[in-house]
N, C-alpha and C positions, 0 to 999 in steps of 0.2 A: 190143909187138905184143899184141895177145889171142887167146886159145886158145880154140877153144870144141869142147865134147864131149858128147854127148849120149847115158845112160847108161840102159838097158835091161833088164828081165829081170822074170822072176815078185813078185808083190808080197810079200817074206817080208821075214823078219830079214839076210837075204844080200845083199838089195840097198837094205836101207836102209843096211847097213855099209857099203857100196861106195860111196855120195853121204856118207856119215859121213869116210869118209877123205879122198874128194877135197875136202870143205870143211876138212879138217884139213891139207890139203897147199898149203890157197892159192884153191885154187879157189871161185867164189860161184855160188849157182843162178843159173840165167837165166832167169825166167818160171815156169807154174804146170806143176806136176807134172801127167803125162799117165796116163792108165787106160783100159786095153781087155781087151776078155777074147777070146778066141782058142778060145772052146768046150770048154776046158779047166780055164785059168786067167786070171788076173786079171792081166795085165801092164802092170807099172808102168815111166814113164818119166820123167827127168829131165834138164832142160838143164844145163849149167853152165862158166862161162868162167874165164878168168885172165888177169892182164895180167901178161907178163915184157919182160924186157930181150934184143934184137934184133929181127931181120927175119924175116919169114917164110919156109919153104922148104917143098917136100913131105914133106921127110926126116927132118922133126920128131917126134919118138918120144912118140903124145900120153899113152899110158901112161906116161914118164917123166916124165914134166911137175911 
């Protein structure tokens, strides 16, 4: 099945570690990184999938992935 999860947050060194890991866990980007600013800050966004072994459920723990 494929996973897909799409990860959020301020554009800093925190959330590049965050897409750092999940490509380190298996996981590939999915398409081109997203950027909005919120009047505040710069928020950046990023898709990314995985393909594992079984079926899909709702109950699927996508932070364990």
């Amino acid at each position: 099945m494929k996973l897909y999860s799409y990860l959020t947050g301020p554009d800093d060194e925190t959330f590049c570690k965050r897409v750092c890991a999940k490509l380190n866990d298996g996981w590939e980007l999915y398409g081109n990184p997203t950027l909005t600013f919120d009047g505040k800050n710069v928020i950046a966004g990023q898709a990314v999938v995985k393909v594992v072994d079984g079926k899909f459920h709702n109950e699927i723990n996508l932070k364990q992935m």
